[in-house]
C-alpha positions in Angstrom: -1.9 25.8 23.2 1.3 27.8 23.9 1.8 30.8 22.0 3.7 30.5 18.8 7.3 31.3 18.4 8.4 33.1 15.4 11.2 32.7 12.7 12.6 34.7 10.1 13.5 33.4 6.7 14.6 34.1 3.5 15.0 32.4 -0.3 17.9 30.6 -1.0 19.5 29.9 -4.3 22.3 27.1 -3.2 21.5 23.8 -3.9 23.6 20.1 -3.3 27.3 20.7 -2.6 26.8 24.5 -2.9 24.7 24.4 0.4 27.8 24.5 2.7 27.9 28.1 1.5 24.6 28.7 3.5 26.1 26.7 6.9 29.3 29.0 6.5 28.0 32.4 6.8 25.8 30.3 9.8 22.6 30.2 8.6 20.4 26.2 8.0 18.9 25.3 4.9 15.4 24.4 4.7 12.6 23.2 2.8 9.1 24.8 3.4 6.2 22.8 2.0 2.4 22.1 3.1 -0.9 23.6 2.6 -1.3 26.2 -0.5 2.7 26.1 -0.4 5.1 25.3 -3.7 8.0 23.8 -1.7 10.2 26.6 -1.3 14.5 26.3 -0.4 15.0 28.4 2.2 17.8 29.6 4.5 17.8 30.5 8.3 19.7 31.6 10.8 20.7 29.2 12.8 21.1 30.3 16.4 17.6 31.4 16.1 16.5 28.3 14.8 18.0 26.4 17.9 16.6 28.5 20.2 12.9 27.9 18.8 13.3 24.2 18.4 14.2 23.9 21.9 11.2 25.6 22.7 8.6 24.5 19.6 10.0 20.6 19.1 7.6 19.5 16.7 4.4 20.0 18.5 4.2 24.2 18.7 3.5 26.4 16.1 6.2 28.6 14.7 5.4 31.7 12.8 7.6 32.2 9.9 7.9 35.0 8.0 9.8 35.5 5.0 11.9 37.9 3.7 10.0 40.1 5.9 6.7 39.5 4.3 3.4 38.1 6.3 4.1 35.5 8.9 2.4 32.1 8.5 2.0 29.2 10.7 4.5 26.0 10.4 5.7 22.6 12.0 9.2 21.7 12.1 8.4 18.4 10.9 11.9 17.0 10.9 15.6 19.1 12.2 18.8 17.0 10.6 21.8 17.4 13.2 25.4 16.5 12.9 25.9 13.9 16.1 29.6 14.3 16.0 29.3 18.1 16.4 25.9 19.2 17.1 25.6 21.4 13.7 22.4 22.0 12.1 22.3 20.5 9.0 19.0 21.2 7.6 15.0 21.8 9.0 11.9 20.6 7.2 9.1 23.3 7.9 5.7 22.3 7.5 3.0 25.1 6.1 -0.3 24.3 8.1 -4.0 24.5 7.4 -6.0 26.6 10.1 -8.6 24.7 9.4 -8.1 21.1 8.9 -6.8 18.3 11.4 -3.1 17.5 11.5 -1.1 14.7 12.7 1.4 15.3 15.1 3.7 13.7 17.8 3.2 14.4 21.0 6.0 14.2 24.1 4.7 11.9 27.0 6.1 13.3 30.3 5.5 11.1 33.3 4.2 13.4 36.5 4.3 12.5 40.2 6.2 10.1 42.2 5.6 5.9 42.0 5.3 4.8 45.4 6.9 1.4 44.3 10.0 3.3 42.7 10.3 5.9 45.4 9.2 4.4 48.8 9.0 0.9 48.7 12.2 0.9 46.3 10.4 -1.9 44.7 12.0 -1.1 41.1 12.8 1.3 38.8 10.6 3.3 36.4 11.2 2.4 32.3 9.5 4.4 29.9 8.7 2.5 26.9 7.7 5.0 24.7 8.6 8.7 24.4 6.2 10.3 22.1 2.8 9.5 20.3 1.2 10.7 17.2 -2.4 12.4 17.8 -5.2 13.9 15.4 -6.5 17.3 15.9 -6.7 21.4 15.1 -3.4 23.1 14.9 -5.2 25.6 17.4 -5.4 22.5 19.7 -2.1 21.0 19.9 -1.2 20.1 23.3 2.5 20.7 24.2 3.0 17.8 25.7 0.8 14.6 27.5 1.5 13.9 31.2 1.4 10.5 32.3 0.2 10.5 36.2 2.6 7.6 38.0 1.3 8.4 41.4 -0.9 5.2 41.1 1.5 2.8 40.6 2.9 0.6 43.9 3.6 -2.3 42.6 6.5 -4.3 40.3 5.5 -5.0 36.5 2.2 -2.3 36.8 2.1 0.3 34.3 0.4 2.7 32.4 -0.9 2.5 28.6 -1.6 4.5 25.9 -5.8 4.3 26.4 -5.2 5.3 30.4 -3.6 8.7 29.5 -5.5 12.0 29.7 -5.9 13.7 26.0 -7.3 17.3 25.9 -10.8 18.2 24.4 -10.9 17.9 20.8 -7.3 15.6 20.7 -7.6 11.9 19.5 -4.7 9.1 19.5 -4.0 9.2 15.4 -4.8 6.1 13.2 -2.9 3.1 13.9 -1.7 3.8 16.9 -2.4 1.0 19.2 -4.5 2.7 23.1 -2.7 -0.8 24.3 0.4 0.1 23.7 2.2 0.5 27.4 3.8 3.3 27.8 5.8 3.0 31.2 5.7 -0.1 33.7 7.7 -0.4 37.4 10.7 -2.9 36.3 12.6 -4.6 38.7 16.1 -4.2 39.3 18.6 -6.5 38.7 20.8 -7.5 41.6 24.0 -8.4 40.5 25.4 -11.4 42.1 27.3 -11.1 45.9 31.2 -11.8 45.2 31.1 -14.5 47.9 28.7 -15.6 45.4 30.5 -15.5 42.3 33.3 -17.0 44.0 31.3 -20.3 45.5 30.0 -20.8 41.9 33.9 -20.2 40.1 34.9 -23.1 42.7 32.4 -25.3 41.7 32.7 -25.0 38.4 36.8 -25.6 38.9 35.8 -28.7 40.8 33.7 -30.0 38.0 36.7 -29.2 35.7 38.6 -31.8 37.8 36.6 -34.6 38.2 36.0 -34.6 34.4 39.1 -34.2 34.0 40.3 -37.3 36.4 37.2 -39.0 34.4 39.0 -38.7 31.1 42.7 -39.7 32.5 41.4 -42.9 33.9 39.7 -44.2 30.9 42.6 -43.3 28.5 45.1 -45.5 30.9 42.2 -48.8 30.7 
């Protein structure tokens, strides 16, 4: 497990419209709730925030202290931004229990080189699914799962869920299906030749014209 990051955080009194207060002086609201936790409305600052998400994601623990007090460890179970301009809008933390088994949802990073994709330039590789939700310790949380394509040299073969690697003490999470395929070798499309689209324009425009004669000669009968 990689070390945690840490945040800093402090109480917030702004609720509904009056939250924009807490974005303007550039700081994210948040909601910390969990284990031995009365959710709590929180407030923090928000270039610090981005920098441990794109380190932390959801599967790295983040110590979080607040208002300068004892640091526990949280999840960022779910980070709202703005698509049209990239703003923070507000970050659910989670408060975890040392002791008990979380779920969480893993990244699935393919490693290595697929002879079929990169030699025999047999296809092209699709990743099906992204992430997946395991069972374990917060002290065992992998940071991410690698998926080994090195094996895989030939069109429509792939990889499922069951097939990749977990660490010790990590187990696929209830309902999640070890069939599941997570990345195949799909082949490429070929879009038609122009001398192609052409021969198959002209027949159609000949078609056009013999139905058309078709119709002309049984109107004049």
């Amino acid at each position: 497990m990689a070390t945690a990051l840490g945040l800093s955080a402090s109480v917030r009194t702004e609720t509904g419209r009056h939250v924009h207060a807490v974005r303007r002086r550039g700081e994210v609201p948040a909601i910390l709730y969990g284990h031995n936790v009365e959710p709590q409305k929180l407030a923090i600052e928000a270039r610090a925030l981005r920098k441990v998400w794109h380190s932390a994601g959801h599967s790295h623990l983040v110590d979080l202290a607040l208002d300068g007090g004892r640091a526990r460890k949280v999840l960022i179970r779910e980070l709202q931004v703005n698509p049209r301009t990239t703003e923070l809008m507000h970050v659910d933390l989670f408060a975890v229990n040392l002791l008990e088994k979380l779920t969480v949802e893993i990244p699935l990073i393919p490693v290595g080189e697929s002879p079929a994709v990169s030699e025999l330039k047999l296809g092209v590789l699709q990743q099906i699914i992204t992430s997946v939700k395991v069972e374990c310790m917060p002290g065992d949380i992998p940071a991410q799962l690698n998926v080994d394509i090195s094996g895989l040299t030939d069109i429509d073969q792939g990889i499922r869920l069951a097939e990749v690697p977990l660490p010790e003490r990590v187990t696929l999470a209830t309902g999640v299906d070890p069939d599941e395929l997570v990345l195949k070798v799909a082949q490429v499309r070929v879009a038609a030749e122009p001398e192609e689209v052409e021969a198959a324009a002209a027949e159609g425009e000949e078609a056009e014209a013999v139905e058309g004669a078709g119709d002309e000669s049984g109107s004049d009968s």
